[in-house]
N, C-alpha and C positions, 0 to 999 in steps of 0.2 A: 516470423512465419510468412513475412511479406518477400522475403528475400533483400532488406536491408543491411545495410553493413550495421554491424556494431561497431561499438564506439574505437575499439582498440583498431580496428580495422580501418574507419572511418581517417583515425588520428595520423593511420600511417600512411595511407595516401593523400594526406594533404601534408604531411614529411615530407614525403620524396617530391611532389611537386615542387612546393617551394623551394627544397635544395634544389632543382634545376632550374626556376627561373626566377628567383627572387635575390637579389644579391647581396640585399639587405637582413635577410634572415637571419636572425643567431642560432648559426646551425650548431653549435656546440652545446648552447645549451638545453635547445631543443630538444640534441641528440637524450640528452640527461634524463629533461624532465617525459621525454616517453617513456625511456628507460626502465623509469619508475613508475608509470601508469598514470602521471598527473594529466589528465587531458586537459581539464578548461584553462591550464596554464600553457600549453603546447598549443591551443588554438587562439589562443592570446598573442601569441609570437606570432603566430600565421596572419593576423587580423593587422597587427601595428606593421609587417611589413608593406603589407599588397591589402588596403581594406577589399578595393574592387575584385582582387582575384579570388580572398578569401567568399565572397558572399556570392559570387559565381560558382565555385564549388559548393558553396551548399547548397545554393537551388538546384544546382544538377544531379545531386546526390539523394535525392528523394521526389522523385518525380512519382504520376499515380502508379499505382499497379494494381493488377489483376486479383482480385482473390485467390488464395490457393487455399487446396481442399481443408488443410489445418486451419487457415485462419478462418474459413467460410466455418467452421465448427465454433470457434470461438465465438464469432457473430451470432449464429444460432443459438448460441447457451444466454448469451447478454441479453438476447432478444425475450426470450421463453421467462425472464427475472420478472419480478411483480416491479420492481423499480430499479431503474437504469440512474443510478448516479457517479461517472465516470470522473474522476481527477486524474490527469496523464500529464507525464511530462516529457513526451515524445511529442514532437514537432514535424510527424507528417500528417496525413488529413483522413488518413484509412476510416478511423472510427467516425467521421463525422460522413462522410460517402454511405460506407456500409451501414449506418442507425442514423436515417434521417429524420426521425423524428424524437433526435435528442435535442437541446438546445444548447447551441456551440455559446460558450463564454470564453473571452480571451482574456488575456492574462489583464490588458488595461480594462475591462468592466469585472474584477473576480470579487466585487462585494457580490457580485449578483448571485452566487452559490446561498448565501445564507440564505434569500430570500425561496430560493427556487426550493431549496430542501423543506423550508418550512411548511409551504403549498406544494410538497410533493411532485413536484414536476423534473422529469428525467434531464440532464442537461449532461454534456461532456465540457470539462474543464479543462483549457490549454494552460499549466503552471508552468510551463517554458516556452510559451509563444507557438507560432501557428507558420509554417514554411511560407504563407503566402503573405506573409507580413515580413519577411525575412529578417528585420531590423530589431522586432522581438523578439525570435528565440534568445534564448539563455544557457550558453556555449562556449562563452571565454571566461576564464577569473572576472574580469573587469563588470560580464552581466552580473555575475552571480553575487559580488559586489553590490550592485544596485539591486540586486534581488534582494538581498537581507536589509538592503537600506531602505525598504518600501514597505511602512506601517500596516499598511492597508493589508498588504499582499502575506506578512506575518501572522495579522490579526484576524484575516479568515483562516487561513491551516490553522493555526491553535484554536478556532473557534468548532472547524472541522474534525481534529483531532478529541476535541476534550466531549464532546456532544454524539460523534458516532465512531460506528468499530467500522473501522478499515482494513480491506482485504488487498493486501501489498500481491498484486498479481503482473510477471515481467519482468520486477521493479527490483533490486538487490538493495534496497535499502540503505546503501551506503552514501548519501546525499549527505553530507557534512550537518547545513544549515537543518533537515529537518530532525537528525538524530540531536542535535541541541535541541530544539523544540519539544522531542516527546522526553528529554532526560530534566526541561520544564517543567514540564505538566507531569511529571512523576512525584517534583518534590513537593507542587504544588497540592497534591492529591494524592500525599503520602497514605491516608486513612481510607480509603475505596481504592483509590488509581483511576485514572481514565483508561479509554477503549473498552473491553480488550479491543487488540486488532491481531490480526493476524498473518503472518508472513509464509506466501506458499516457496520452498525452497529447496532445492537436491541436494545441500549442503549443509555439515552439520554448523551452527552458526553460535557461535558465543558471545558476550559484552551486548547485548540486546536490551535494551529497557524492559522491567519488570513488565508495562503494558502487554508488550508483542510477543505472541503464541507464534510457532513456528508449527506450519503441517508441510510434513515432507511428503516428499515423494522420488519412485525412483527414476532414474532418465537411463536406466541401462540401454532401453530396447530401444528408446528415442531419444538420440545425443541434443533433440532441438525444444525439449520439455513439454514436449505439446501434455505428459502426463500431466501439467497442469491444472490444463481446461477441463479434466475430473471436475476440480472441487466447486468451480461456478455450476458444471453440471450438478451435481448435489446439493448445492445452494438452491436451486431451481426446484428440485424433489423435498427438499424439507419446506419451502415455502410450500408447495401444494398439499405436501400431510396437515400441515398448518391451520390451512383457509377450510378444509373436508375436515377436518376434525368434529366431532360432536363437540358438545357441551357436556360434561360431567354434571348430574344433578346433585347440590349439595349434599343432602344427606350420603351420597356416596363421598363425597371429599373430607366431610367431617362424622369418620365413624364413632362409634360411642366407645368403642376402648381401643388405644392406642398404644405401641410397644416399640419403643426403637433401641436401637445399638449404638454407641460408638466405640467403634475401637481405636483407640490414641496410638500404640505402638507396640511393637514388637519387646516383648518384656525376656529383659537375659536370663540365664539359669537363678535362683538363687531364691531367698524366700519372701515371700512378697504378701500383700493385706489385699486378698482377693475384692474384695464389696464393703461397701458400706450401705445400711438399709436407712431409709426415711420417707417416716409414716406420715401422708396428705392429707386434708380433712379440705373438702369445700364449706365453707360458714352456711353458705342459702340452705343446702341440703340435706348437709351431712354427710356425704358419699365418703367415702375414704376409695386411697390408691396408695401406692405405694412405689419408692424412685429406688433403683437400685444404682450404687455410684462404684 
């Protein structure tokens, strides 16, 4: 919404550069692994030929910019949230400009999330480094390498993942290392599960861990998903029904006769043992009820 390149876009102009000036390139295999959409191994090649050219093209490739009117929406929605707790693994600086009174945590202090969650304080998380660090981001095989080999940096996302529901917004979820992580904390927490969390997405999405709810949406009228930024707006309206809600006075919540249903299933033609009855006695009082199964 910034007017950044995506990533496939991003991969193929640092392609074409270095086939024209880098002579050590392995353009063949390059050619390959774009081919097949592997970026952090296509920026890998880029890195081991020309470190210098490589990290010149990144810092030129995300310089600030302007809000535009879509993202000034998104801003607005994040803004209007009772609690801003942002974990991004974009590596330009937009959200930290636009909500300056989040508190920026970079990837080398990230124990500091647990603390900040606990005392409730808004804070935005770089989990792939900050452009102005540029030797942080986490953008070739070899970071992402170091990324899984960083205890620390593990043991808060699962500490994050298993403790709150997360709203996957931008984010396609297809990050190797964290879909081990929540296929983790699935077997871990075969009997509850952790999250939910929730993935907003225009596509229909399969092999999902049991945690992650998908809320679609569609992108006919806007090929750039801004339908997204709905659902933080809605996020923003259930908290406020929330906070304005009365109080139920007990004896409204515990009335004195009670009647519920379940229906289990859709029962085929054929003949079937409608009920079973069973007669309840309370001992203190005597009262009788009766359960129908």
């Amino acid at each position: 919404w910034l007017g950044y390149e995506c990533w496939s876009d991003l991969a193929a102009r640092f392609h074409r550069t270095f086939l024209k000036t880098e002579p050590s390139y392995e353009r063949a295999l390059a050619a390959a692994v774009l081919e097949r959409g592997e970026y952090p191994k296509l920026f890998q090649l880029c890195q081991n030929a020309n470190k210098q050219t490589f990290f010149r093209l990144l810092g030129d490739s995300f310089p600030p910019r302007p809000a535009t009117p879509v993202y000034q929406r998104l801003i607005n929605a994040l803004q209007r949230l009772e609690g801003q707790f942002i974990l991004t693994t974009n590596f330009d600086e937009a959200i930290e400009r636009n909500l300056p009174n989040l508190a920026p945590v970079q990837r080398s202090d990230l124990p500091r999330v647990v603390a900040l969650l606990t005392a409730r304080a808004p804070f935005v998380a770089k989990l792939h480094g900050s452009i102005s660090a540029i030797e942080s981001v986490v953008l070739t095989s070899a970071d992402y390498d170091r990324l899984l080999g960083d205890a620390s940096f593990t043991e808060v996302l699962r500490c994050v993942l298993t403790t709150c529901s997360i709203v996957f917004l931008g984010y396609s979820l297809r990050d190797e290392y964290l879909f081990r992580m929540l296929d983790r904390n699935a077997l871990l927490y075969t009997l509850f599960g952790d999250g939910p969390h929730f993935l907003l997405t225009a596509e229909q999405r399969s092999g999902l861990p049991d945690s992650i709810r998908t809320i679609r949406y569609l992108d006919d009228a806007h090929r750039d998903h801004r339908s997204a930024i709905q659902v933080i707006e809605l996020l923003e309206h259930a908290q406020r029904k929330k906070i304005h809600a009365q109080p139920v006075p007990v004896e409204q919540r515990c009335p004195q006769f009670l009647s519920a249903h379940f229906l289990s299933d859709l029962y085929r033609a054929g003949t079937w043992t409608p009920t079973h009855t069973l007669g309840l006695m309370k001992n203190e009082n005597g009262s009788t009820s009766e359960m129908l199964v």
